[in-house]
C-alpha positions in Angstrom: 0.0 0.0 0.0 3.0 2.8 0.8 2.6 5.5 -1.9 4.9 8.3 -2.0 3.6 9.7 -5.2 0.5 12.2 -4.5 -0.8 12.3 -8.3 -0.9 8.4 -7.8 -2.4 8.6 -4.0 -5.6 10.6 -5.6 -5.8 8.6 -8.4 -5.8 5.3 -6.2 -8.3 7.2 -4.3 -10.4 8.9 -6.7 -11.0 5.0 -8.8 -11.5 3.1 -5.0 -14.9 3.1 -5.3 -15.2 1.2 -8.0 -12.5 -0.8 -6.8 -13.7 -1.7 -3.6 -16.9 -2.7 -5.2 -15.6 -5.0 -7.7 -13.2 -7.1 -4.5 -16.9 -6.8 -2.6 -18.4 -8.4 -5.1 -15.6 -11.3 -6.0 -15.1 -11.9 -2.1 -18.3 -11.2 0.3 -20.8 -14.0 0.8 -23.6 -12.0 1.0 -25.1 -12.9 5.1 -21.8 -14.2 6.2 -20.4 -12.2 9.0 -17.0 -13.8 8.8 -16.7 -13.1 5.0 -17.6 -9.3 5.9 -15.1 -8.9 8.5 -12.4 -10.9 6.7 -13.4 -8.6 3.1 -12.8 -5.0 5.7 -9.8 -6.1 7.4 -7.6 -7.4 4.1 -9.2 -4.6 1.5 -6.7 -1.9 1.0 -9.1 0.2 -1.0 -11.3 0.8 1.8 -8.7 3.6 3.3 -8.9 5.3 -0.7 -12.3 5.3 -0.8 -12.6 6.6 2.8 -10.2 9.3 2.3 -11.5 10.2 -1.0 -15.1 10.4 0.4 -13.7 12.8 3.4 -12.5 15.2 0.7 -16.0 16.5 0.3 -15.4 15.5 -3.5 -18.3 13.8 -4.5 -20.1 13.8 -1.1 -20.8 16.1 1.5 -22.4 13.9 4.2 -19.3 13.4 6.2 -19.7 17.0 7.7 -22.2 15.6 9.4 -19.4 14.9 12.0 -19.3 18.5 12.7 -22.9 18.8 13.2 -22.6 15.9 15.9 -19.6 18.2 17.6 -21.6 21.5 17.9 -24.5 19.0 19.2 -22.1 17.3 21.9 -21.0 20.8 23.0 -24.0 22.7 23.6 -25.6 19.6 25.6 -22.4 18.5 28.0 -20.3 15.2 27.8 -16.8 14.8 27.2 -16.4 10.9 26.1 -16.8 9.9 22.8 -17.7 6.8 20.5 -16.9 7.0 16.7 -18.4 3.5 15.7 -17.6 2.3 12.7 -14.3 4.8 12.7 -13.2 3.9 9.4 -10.0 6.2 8.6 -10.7 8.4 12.1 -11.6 11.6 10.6 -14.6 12.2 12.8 -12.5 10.8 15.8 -9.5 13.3 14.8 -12.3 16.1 14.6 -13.5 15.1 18.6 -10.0 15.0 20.1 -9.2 18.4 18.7 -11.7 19.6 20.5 -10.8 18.1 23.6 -13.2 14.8 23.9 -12.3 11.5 25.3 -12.1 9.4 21.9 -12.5 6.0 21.0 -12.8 4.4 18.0 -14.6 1.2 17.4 -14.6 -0.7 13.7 -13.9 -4.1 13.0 -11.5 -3.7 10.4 -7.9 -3.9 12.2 -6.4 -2.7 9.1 -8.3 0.6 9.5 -7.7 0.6 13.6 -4.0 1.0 13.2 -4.5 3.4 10.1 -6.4 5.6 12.1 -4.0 5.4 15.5 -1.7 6.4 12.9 -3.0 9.2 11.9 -4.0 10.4 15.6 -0.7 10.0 16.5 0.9 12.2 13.3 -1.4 14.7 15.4 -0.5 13.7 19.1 -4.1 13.1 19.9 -4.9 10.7 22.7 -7.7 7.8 22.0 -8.7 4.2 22.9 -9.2 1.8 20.0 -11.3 -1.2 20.1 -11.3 -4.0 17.7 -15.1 -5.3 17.4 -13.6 -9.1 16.5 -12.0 -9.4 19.8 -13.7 -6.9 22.0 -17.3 -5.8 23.3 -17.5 -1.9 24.1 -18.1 -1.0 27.7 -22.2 -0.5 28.6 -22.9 3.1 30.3 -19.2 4.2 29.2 -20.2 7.3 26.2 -21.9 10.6 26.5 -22.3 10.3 22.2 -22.2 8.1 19.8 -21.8 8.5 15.8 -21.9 5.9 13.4 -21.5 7.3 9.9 -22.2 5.2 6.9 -22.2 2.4 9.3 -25.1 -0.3 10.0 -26.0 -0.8 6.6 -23.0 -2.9 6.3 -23.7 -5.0 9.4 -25.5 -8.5 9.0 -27.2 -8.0 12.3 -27.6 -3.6 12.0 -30.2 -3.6 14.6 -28.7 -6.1 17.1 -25.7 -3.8 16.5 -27.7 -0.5 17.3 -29.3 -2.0 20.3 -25.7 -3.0 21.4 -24.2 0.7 20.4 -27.0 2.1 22.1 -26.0 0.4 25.4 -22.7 1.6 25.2 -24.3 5.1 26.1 -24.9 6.9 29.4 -28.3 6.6 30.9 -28.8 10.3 31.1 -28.0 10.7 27.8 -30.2 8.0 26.7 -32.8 10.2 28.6 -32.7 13.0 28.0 -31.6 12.6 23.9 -35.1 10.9 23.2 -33.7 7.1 23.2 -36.2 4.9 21.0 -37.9 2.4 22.8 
């Protein structure tokens, strides 16, 4: 994957999507957690097409990050969830700002590109590989999962679990679902 070349970085980036969704196609069993898992922790591509998509290129939707940050600071808590972290841009956005991060995916490939780039940026976080570890119940004050459950084979066992992972009060008081 080591790239020196920026015209060649973008162009790697800016072709990942289709990429990435000709290696789904050739290697996910549709269903099988273990062939999803396997496909996000060996693909390469997935850090191009995450990077590309955080340039705001094609897509603005991951500003939606910000939107969660001015939400998190005008109603309190300090520790924060980015589920489904991907490449850690909404995780490097949190820790800026002085949050408790950790970042949950189940992709170990993306885990340690993302505590790379945290630590490029000397910014403290926990990481937590979803193969190997549960998240703590009670432990967050908020919780983003961006472009996330769609993904999962189980996505609302998954939310019910995320949603667990969340303080009581601000289950409470942020309108939790029943």
């Amino acid at each position: 994957m080591s790239c020196a070349d920026p015209a060649e970085i973008e162009a790697r980036c800016a072709r990942a999507v289709a990429v990435l969704k000709g290696e789904w196609q050739a290697k996910v069993i549709p269903g099988s957690r273990d062939s999803i898992e396997r496909f996000y922790d060996e693909s390469q591509s997935t850090i191009y097409e995450l990077m590309w998509w955080h340039t705001l290129t094609e897509d603005a939707s991951p500003l939606s990050y910000v939107t969660a940050l001015h939400f998190a600071r005008r109603h309190g808590g300090r520790r924060y969830l980015d589920f489904g972290a991907g490449v850690g841009s909404g995780s490097i956005l949190f820790a800026r700002h002085g949050f408790d991060v950790t970042l949950a995916d189940i992709s170990s490939t993306l885990l340690r590109f993302s505590a790379w780039r945290l630590d490029q940026r000397r910014l403290p976080a926990t990481y937590v590989d979803l193969k190997t570890a549960e998240l703590p119940a009670g432990a967050f004050d908020l919780v983003t999962a961006m472009d996330v459950f769609e993904h999962l084979v189980d996505p609302v066992g998954r939310w019910r679990r995320t949603v667990a992972t969340m303080t009581r009060s601000w289950q409470r008081s942020r309108g939790r679902p029943k």
